[in-house]
Residue frames relative to the residue before (quaternion, step in Angstrom):
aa qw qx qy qz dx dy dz
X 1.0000 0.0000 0.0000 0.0000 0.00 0.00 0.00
X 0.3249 -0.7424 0.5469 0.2101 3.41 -0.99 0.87
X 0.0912 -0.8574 0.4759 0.1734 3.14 -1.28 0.95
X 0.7809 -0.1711 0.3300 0.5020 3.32 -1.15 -0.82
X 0.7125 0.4368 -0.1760 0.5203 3.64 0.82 -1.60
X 0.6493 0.6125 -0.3328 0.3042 3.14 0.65 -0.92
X 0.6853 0.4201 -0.2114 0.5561 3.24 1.08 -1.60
X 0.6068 0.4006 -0.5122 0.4570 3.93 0.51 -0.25
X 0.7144 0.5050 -0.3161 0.3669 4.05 0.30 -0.95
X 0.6281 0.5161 -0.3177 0.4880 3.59 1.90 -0.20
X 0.5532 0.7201 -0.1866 0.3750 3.03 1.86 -0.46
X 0.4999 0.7554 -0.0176 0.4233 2.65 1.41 -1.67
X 0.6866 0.4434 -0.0847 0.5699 3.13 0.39 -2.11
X 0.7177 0.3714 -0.4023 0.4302 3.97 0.23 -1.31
X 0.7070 0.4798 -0.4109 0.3178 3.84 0.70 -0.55
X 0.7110 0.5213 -0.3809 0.2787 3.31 1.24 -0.47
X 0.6207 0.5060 -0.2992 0.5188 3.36 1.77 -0.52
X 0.3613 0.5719 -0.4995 0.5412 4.15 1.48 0.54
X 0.7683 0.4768 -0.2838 0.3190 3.01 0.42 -1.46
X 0.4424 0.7412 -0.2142 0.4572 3.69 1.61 -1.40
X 0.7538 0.4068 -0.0855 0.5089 3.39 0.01 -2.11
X 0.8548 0.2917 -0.1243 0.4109 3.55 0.18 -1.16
X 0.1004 0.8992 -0.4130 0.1042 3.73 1.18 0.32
X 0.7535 0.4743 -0.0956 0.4452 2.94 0.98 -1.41
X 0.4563 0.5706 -0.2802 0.6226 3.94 1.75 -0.52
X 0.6727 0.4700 -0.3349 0.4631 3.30 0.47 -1.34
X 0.3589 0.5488 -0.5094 0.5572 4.21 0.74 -0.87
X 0.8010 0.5085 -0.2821 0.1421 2.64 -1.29 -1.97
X 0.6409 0.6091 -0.2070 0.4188 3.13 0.94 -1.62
X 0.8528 0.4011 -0.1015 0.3185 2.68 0.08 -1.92
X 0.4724 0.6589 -0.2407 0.5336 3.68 1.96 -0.49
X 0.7068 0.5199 -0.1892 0.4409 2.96 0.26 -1.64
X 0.7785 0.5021 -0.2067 0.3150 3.68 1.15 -0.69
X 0.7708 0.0270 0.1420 0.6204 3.00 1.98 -0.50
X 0.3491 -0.7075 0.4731 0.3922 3.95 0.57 0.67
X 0.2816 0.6556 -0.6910 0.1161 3.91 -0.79 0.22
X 0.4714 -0.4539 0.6947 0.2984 3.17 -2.30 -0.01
X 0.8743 -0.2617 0.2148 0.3478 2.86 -2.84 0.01
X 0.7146 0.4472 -0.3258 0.4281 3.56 0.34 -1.74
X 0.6738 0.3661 -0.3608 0.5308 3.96 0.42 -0.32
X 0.7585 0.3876 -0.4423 0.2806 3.31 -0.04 0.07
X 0.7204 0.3865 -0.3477 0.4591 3.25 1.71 -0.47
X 0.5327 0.6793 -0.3340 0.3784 3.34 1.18 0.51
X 0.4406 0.6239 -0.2047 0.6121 2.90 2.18 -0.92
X 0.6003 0.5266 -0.3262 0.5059 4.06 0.80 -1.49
X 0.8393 0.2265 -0.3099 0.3850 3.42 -0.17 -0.88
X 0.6285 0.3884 -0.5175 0.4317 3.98 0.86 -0.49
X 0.6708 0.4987 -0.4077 0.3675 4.04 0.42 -0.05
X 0.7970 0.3221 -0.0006 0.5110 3.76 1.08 -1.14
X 0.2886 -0.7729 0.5067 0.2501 3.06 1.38 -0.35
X 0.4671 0.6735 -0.3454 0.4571 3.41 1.06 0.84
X 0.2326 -0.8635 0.4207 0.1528 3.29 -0.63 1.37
X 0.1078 -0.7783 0.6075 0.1165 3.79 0.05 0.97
X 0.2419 -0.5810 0.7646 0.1389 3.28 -2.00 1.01
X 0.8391 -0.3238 0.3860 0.2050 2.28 -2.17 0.69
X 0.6841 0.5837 -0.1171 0.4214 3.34 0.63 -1.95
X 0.6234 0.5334 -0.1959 0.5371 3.71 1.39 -1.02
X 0.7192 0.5015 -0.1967 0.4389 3.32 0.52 -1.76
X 0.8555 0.3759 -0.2115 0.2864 3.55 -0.33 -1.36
X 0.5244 0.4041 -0.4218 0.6195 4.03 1.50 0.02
X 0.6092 0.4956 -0.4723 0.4002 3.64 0.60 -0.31
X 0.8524 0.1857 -0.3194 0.3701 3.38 1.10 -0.62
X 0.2440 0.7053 -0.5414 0.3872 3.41 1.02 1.00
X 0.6522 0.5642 -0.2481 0.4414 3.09 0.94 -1.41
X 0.6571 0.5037 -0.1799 0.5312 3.44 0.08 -0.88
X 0.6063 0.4588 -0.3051 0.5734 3.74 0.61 -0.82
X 0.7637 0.4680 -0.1566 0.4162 3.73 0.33 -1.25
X 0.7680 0.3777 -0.2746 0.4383 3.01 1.66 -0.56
X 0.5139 -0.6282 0.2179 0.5421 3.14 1.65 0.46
X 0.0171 0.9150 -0.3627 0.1759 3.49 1.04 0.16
X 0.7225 -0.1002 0.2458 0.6384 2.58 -0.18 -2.22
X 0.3286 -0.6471 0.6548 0.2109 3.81 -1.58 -0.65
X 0.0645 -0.8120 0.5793 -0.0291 3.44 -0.67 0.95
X 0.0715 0.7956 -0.6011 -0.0253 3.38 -1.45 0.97
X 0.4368 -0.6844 0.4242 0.4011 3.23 -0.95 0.60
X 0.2149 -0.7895 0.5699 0.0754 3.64 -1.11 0.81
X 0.1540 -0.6787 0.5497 0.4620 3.91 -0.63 -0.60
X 0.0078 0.7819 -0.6188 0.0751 3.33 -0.51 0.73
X 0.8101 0.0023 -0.0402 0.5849 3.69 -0.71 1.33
X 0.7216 -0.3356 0.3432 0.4989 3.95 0.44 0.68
X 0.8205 0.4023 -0.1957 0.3559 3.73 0.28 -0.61
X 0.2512 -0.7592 0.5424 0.2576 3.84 -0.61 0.20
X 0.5535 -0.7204 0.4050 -0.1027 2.76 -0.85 2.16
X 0.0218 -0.5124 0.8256 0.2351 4.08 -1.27 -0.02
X 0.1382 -0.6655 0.7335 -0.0020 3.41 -1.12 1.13
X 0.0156 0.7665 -0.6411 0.0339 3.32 -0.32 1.34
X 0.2499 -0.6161 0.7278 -0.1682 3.56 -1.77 1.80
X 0.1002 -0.7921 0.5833 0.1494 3.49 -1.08 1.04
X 0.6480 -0.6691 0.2854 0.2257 2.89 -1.61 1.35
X 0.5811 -0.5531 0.3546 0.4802 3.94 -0.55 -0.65
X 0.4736 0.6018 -0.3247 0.5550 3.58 1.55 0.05
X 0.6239 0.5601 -0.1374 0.5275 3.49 1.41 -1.39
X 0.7064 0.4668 -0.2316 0.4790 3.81 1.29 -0.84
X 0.7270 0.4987 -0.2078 0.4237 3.18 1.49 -0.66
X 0.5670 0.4791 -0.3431 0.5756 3.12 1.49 -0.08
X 0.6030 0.6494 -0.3041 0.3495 3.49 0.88 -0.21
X 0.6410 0.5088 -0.0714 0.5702 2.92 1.73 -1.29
X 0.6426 0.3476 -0.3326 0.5963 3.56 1.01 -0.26
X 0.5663 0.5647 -0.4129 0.4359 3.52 0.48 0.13
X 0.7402 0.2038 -0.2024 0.6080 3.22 0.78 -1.10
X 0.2928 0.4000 -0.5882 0.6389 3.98 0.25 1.17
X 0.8101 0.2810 -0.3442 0.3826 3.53 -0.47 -0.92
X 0.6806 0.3359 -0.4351 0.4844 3.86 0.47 -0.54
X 0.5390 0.5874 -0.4760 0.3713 3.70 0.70 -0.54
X 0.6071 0.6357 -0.1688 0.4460 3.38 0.71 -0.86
X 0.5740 0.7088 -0.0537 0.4065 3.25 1.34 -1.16
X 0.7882 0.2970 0.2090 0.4968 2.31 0.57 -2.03
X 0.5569 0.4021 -0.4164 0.5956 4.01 0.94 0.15
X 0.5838 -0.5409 0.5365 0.2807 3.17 -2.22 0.51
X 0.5301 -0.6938 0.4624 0.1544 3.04 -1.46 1.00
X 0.3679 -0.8080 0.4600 0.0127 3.41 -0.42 1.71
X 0.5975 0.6652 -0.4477 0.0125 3.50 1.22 -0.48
């Protein structure tokens, strides 16, 4: 019998492997919304997704993404401390936007 719990703890599970799969979208997003560094963004991941991001996870993702022209990072001082202030590029917006098109797409009823 299906329950209530059940269908939240499948739910759960389907956000943490979105969150997994789509890691790099999730960046984007979350960039694209507000210039910020690592420690905000994985603080941001877990109050939005309930997803704990490491360090180890987080910081080759953004390399990557840098390298792919993506994003752009500078160091700032921000709060006493010197900062990678990472901002996403317009190459970095457009891939964002086709992404979400593609899950939209996904994710609507089929009309054929």
């Amino acid at each position: 019998m299906i329950t209530q719990e059940s269908v939240e703890a499948y739910t759960s599970q389907l956000r943490r492997r979105f969150v997994k799969s789509f890691l790099d979208i999730l960046i984007l997003r979350l960039i694209e919304s507000k210039p910020t560094w690592g420690y905000d963004i994985i603080k941001e991941t877990e109050a939005q997704y309930d997803f704990k991001l490491r360090h180890g996870a987080l910081y080759p993702m953004l390399n990557e993404l840098e390298e792919r022209g993506l994003l752009k990072s500078t160091k700032k001082l921000q709060k006493g401390r010197i900062r990678r202030v990472y901002t996403i590029t317009p190459m970095g917006k457009q891939v964002l936007q086709a992404s979400q098109e593609f899950l939209k797409q996904q994710t609507t009823e089929y009309e054929g």
